[in-house]
C-alpha angles and dihedrals in degrees: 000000000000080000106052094055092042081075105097092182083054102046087050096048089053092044079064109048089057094048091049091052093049101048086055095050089051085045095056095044095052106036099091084041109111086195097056105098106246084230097066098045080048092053096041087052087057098057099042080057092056096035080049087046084042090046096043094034090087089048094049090048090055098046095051086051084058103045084045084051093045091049095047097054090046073065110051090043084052089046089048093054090042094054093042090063087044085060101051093042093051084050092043087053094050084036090068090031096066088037086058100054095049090051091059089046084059099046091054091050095049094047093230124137087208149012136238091264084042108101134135136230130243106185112211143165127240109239106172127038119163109218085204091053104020095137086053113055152334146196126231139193103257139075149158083317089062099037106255115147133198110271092024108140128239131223132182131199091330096329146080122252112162153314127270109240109176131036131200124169102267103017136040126197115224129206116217132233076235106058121125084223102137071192103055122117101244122207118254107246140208133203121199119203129221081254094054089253112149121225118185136209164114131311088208106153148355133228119232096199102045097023085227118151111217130218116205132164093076137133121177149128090207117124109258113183134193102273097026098142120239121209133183101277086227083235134130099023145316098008115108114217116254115044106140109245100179139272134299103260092175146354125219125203142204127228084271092065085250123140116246112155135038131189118210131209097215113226088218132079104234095184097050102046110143095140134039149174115233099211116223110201099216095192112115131122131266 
């Protein structure tokens, strides 16, 4: 007992309390009293509000500690995931690194300056578009002075769009993905599925009213799905691997339940091309 009122904080606390109480019990008791002066009953308002503010002061305080802890740990759980993806970026950088240098290891044993994805880029300019024959062929700005071969293929903007098939000094004419030619030499495709599984085939038409490329030439039970991507397969000549064609739109099937046909949604804008990049595949021996 001698402790407890040893406690000055809480003997005025309590001091307080009472005065506040009673304050309030005298207030209620006046307040409908004409012949209460309207000073005491203000001044008896004013220190019920601070005794309230004294009272509610220890429950704020702890309120606010809550709201700083609950903040804090939204930050250090912000600051975990951050560093974990630190982390993995920092493992995915020495990941291709290391898949760099045995690349390069390869590419020494096997005597070879590239690979089937190293190529180099020739920018150029389209000159020439026939209105009358746009989905066929155009002619671009660059030629054998710049580098540019027969067979070479031709991007804009992340698609595919063609192959250049004939070459002059200054100048160079390009077939497109597009062209109605039942002739012309088609790029070697590959589809790869959601579960990493490869699908090859054949870029062999386009559709005028959809816009849509076809695949054909294939034969398979795999699970091809709408958005699966589709690359340049890197096979049957100077086409590297890898050169974004566009994305599976459809799949069509024969009475087995095999896929046989594919439509492709092309990454590339055939009917806006101003601009291209002439592909250099760089693979050859020593």
């Amino acid at each position: 007992m001698h402790n407890f009122f040893s406690n000055k904080h809480l003997i005025v606390l309590m001091v307080a309390l009472l005065l506040s109480m009673g304050l309030i019990s005298y207030s209620i008791m006046v307040r409908n009293s004409d012949d209460t002066p309207p000073v005491i009953q203000t001044i008896g308002n004013d220190v019920v509000g601070i005794g309230g503010r004294i009272v509610a002061a220890p429950g704020n305080w702890v309120r606010g500690g809550l709201n700083d802890i609950h903040d804090l740990l939204d930050t250090y759980s912000e600051n975990r995931k951050l560093k974990a993806e630190v982390e993995d970026l920092a493992q995915t950088k020495v990941r291709l690194a290391t898949t760099q240098r045995e690349n390069k290891a390869l590419k020494a044993q096997l005597k070879l300056n590239g690979t089937l994805t190293d190529y180099t880029q020739i920018s150029a300019a389209v000159m020439l578009r026939s209105p009358t024959d746009w989905r066929n062929i155009m002619v671009i700005n660059k030629g054998a002075g710049a580098g540019v071969k027969k067979n070479m293929p031709v991007m804009a903007g992340s698609g595919l769009i063609g192959r250049v098939i004939e070459v002059n000094r200054t100048n160079a004419k390009v077939e497109m993905l597009t062209t109605d030619n039942k002739a012309a030499n088609r790029f070697a495709a590959q589809i790869t599925t959601k579960n990493g599984a490869l699908v090859e085939g054949v870029i062999t038409s386009y559709k005028t009213t959809s816009g849509d490329l076809v695949m054909s030439q294939l034969n398979t039970n795999k699970a091809i799905q709408r958005g699966d991507q589709v690359i340049t397969s890197g096979l049957g000549g100077a086409t590297p691997k890898g050169l974004l064609i566009g994305t599976v739109a459809s799949v069509q099937k024969d009475d087995y339940g095999l896929a046989n046909t594919v439509t492709i949604k092309p990454a590339a804008n055939f009917s806006d091309v101003s601009v291209v990049t002439v592909i250099a595949r760089t693979i050859e021996g020593d």
